[in-house]
N, C-alpha and C positions, 0 to 999 in steps of 0.2 A: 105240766104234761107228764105223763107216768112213762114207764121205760116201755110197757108194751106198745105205747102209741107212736113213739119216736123210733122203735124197732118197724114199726110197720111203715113210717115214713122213710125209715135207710132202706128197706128193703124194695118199697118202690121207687125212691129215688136211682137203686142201684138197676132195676128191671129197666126204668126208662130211658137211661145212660145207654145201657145193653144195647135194648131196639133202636134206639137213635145211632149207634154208631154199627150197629150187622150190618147198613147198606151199605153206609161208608169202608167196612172192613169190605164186601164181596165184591164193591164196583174195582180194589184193589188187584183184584185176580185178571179185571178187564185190561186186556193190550189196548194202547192206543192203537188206534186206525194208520198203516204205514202201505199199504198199497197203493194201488194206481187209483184216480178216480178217476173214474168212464162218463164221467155226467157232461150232456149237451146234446143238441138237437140234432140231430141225422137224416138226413136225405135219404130214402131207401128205394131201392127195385127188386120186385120180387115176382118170383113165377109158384103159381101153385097148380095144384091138380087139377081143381075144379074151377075156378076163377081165371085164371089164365095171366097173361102180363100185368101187373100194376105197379104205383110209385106211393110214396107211403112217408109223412113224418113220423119219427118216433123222437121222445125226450125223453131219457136217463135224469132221475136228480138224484143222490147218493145221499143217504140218512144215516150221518157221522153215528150217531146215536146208537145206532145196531150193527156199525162197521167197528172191527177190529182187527189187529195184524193186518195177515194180506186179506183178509176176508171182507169184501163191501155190500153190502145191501139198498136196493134203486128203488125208487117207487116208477112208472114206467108208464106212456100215455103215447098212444098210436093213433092218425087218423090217415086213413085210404080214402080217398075220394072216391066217392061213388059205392062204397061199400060201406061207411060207416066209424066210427072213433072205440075205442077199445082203451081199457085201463087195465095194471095190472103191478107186478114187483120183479123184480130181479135181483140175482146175486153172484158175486164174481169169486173167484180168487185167483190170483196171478192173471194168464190171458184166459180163462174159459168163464163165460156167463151162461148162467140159467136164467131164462126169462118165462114166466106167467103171464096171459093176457086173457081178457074175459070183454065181449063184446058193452058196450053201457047201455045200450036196447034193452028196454026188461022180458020184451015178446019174444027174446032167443036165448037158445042155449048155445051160444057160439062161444067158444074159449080153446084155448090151448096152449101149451107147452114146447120150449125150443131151447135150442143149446148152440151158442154160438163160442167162436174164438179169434180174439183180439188181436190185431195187431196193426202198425202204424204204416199208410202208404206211403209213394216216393214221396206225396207232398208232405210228408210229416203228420198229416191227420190218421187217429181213429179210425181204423174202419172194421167189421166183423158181416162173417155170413151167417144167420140163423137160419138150423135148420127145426120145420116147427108140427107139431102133430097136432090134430084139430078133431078130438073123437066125434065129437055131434054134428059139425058142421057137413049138411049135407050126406050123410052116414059114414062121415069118416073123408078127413081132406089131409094131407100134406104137401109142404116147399118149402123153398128157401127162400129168402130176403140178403141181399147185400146192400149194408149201410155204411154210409161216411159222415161222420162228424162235419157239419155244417162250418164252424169253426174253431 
């Protein structure tokens, strides 16, 4: 073997070392996830503008994966009876969540955006009010939702 072939094998030896261990060095920089997690099923009641009184599950599941520090990230699934099931994401840090939702209908443009803030009832559960803005829906809808943690 001649020395330029064995230079060219150090040299990608060393390139491949390199790129195999960049992820392992940047995932270094990632905080472990040290927050609250908010994940489980919730009870909800909620009033809106256009729709008027309703009751509503929604489920939080928290994705360690893209949670770090106090910072968490939800994947997020709502169904209102009689109006319909909604998917969507959420993210927290300390007590304030943002939540996204987008109707699972392909025939609507129904989605929106809310901001709720956490905190524990007398019985020790979960609970938070979202409030939520709905551009499309019906040329524009908002309200609120207050939910409790089922268990």
């Amino acid at each position: 073997m001649t020395l330029i072939a064995l230079n060219k094998k150090c040299v990608f030896g060393f390139i491949l070392i390199a790129l195999m261990s960049y992820g392992r060095a940047s995932d270094a920089s990632v905080k472990k996830f040290s927050g609250t997690d908010y994940s489980g099923v919730y009870s909800c009641r909620g009033l809106d503008a256009k729709e008027r009184e309703y009751t509503a599950k929604m489920q939080l599941e928290i994705q360690f994966r893209y949670s770090q520090g106090s910072y968490a990230a939800y994947r997020l699934s709502l169904d209102i009876p009689g109006q319909g099931s909604f998917i969507g994401h959420a993210t927290s840090e300390a007590d304030r969540m943002a939540l996204h939702f987008t109707k699972t209908e392909k025939d609507t443009t129904e989605y929106g955006t809310g901001i709720a803030k956490m905190k524990r009832n007398k019985q020790g559960r979960w609970t938070f009010t979202n409030y939520f803005y709905s551009p499309e829906f019906q040329n524009g809808n908002m309200g609120f939702e207050t939910c409790v943690r089922e268990k």
